[in-house]
VOGU-3710 file (C-alpha; in Angstrom, 3 decimals, decimal comma):
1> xxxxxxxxxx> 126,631/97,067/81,567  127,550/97,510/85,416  124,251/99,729/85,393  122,330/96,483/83,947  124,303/94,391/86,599  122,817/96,860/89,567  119,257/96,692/88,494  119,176/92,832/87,871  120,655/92,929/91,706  118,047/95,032/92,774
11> xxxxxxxxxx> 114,897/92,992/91,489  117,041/89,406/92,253  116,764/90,957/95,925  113,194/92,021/95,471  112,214/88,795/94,032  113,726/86,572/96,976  112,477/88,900/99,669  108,974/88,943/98,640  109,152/84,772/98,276  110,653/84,381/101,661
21> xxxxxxxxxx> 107,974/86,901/103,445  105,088/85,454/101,972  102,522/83,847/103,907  103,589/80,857/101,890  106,601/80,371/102,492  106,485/80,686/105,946  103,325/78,006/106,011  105,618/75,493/104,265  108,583/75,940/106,357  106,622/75,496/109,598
31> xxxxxxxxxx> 104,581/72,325/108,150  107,807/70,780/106,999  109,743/71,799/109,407  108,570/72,900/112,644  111,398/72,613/115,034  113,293/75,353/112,553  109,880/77,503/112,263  110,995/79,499/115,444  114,150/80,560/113,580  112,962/81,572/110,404
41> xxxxxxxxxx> 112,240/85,407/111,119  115,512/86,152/112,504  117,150/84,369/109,803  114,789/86,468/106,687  116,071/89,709/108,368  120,191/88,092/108,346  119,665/87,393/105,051  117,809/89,966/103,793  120,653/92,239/105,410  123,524/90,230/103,945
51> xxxxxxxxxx> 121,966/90,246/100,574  121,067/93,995/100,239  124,474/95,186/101,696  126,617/94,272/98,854  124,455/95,671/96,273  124,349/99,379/98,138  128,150/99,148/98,390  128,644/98,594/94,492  126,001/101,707/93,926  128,425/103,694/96,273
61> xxxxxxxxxx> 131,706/102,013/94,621  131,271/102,023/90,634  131,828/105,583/89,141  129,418/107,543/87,626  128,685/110,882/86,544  127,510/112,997/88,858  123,648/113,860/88,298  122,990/116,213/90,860  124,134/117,441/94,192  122,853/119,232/97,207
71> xxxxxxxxxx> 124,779/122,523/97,883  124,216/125,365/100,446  120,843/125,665/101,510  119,465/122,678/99,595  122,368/120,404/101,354  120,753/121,585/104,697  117,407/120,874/103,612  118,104/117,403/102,275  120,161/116,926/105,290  117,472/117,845/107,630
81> xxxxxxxxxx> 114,984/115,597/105,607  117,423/112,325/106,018  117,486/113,031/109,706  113,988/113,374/110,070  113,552/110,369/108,459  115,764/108,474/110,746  114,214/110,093/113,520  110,925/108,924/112,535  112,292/105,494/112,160  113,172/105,513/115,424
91> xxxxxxxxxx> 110,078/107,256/116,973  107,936/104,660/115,165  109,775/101,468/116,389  108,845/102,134/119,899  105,099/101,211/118,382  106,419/98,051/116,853  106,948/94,998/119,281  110,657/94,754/117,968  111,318/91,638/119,817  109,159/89,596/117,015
101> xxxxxxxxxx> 109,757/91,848/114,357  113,887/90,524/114,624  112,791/87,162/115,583  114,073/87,262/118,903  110,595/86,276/120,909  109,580/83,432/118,386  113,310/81,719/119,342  113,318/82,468/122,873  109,637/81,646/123,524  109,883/78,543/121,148
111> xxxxxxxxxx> 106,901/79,830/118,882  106,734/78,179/115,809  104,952/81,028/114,207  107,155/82,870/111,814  105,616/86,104/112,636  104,428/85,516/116,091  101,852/87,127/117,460  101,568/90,744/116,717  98,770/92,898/116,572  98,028/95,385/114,670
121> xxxxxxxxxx> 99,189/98,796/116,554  99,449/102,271/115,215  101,766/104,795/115,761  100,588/108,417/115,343  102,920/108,266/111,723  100,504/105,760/110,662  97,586/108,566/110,815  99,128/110,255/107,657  100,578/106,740/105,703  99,781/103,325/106,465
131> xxxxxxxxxx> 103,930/102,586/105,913  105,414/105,282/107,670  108,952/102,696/107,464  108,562/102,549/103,737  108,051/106,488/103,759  111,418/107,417/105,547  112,797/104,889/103,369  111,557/107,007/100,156  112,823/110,379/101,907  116,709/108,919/103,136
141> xxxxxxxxxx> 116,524/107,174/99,561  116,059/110,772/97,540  117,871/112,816/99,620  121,468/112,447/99,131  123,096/113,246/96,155  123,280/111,160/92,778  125,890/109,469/90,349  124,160/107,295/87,536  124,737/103,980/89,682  123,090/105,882/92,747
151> xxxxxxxxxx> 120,127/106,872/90,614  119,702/103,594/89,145  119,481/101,853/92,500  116,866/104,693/93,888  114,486/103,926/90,859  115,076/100,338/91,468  114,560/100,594/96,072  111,166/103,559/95,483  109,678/101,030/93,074  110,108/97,931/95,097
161> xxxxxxxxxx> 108,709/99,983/98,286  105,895/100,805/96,059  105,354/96,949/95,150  106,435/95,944/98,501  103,866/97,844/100,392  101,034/96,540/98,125  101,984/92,892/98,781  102,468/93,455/102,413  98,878/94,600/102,391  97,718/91,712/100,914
171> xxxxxxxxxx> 99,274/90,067/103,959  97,990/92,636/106,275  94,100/91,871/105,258  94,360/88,330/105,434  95,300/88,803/108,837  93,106/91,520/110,239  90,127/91,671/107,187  87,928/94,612/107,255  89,375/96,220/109,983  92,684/96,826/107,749
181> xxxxxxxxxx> 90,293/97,499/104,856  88,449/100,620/106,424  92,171/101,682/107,635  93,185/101,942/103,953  90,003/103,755/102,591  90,818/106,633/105,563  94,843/106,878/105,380  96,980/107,071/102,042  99,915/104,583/101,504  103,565/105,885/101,489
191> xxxxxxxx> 102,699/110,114/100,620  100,740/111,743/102,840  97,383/114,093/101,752  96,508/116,794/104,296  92,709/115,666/103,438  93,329/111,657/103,955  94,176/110,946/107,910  92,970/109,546/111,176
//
C-alpha cells in the first residue's frame, strides 16, 4: 500500500507540473492576471520544488528490501556516472540564460511573459540529446542503489522524463517551428546514438 501511495505521488506531481508549464496555463494567468504574470515562473519552480521534495524523502524513509547495490568496482562506476551527471548539469547551465529560467529577469524586468524571452541556444550536450537535463536526470536517477520504494519512484521519475520531454517539445515547436523540427530529425532525445548528432 505505501508503494501504491508513492506512485499516485509521483503522477499527482507529474500531472500538476505538466498543467502549470503548459502554454495554457501560463496564457490564462497572464490574460487574467497580468500584474502577477511576472511572478509566475519563479513561483512553478517553488512549487514544483516543495512538491517533489516530500515525495523523494518518503522513497528514502519507508523500508524496503534491498534490490540491488553497487559494491567495489561497480560502486565506483555508478559513482563516477552520478558525478558526471552533475557535472554536466552544471556545464550545461552556463548555456541556459538562468536568470529567466528561475524567474528572476521576468520579476525584476517587470515582463509579463511567463517564460520571457529566451532563445533557443545549444550547448555542445545538446549535439548528442536534445534534453541533455532530462539525460543526467536518467543517469543520477539509476545510479544509486535500490530498495522497492527507491525502485518504484525511478520507474515512476524515467517515465515522466520520457513524457515530459515529449510535451516540452510540443512547446518547443510552437515556439521555434521548423527550425526545432530539423533539430529533432538530426539529434536523438534523452540516449544518445554515435550515428545521430550535430
Amino acid at each position: 500500500m505505501k508503494l501504491a501511495w508513492i506512485a499516485l505521488a509521483w503522477i499527482a506531481f507529474a500531472f500538476v507540473h505538466s498543467a502549470l508549464a503548459s502554454l495554457g496555463a501560463k496564457e490564462r494567468v497572464t490574460r487574467r492576471w497580468p500584474a502577477a504574470a511576472r511572478w509566475y515562473r519563479l513561483a512553478f519552480n517553488g512549487l514544483s520544488l516543495a512538491a517533489v521534495l516530500p515525495i523523494v524523502w518518503l522513497s528514502y524513509a519507508l523500508d524496503g528490501p534491498m534490490l540491488w547495490q553497487w559494491t567495489g568496482a561497480w560502486r565506483w562506476l555508478s559513482n563516477g556516472l552520478a558525478l558526471a551527471a552533475i557535472a554536466g548539469f552544471i556545464a550545461t547551465a552556463r548555456w541556459y540564460d538562468m536568470d529567466t529560467f528561475l524567474g528572476l529577469r521576468q520579476i525584476r524586468e517587470h515582463d509579463r511573459r511567463p517564460d520571457g524571452n529566451e532563445g533557443l541556444s545549444l550547448s555542445p550536450f545538446h549535439h548528442y540529446v536534445r534534453h541533455p537535463w532530462y539525460a543526467f536526470g536518467l543517469v543520477l536517477v539509476w545510479t544509486g542503489d535500490k530498495t522497492l520504494p527507491l525502485l518504484v519512484s525511478a520507474l515512476a521519475i524515467s517515465a515522466y522524463l520520457v513524457i515530459g520531454s515529449k510535451l516540452e517539445e510540443k512547446k518547443l515547436i510552437a515556439r521555434y517551428g521548423d527550425d526545432y523540427r530539423r533539430y529533432m530529425e538530426k539529434v536523438p532525445g534523452l540516449i544518445p546514438l554515435p550515428w545521430k548528432h550535430l
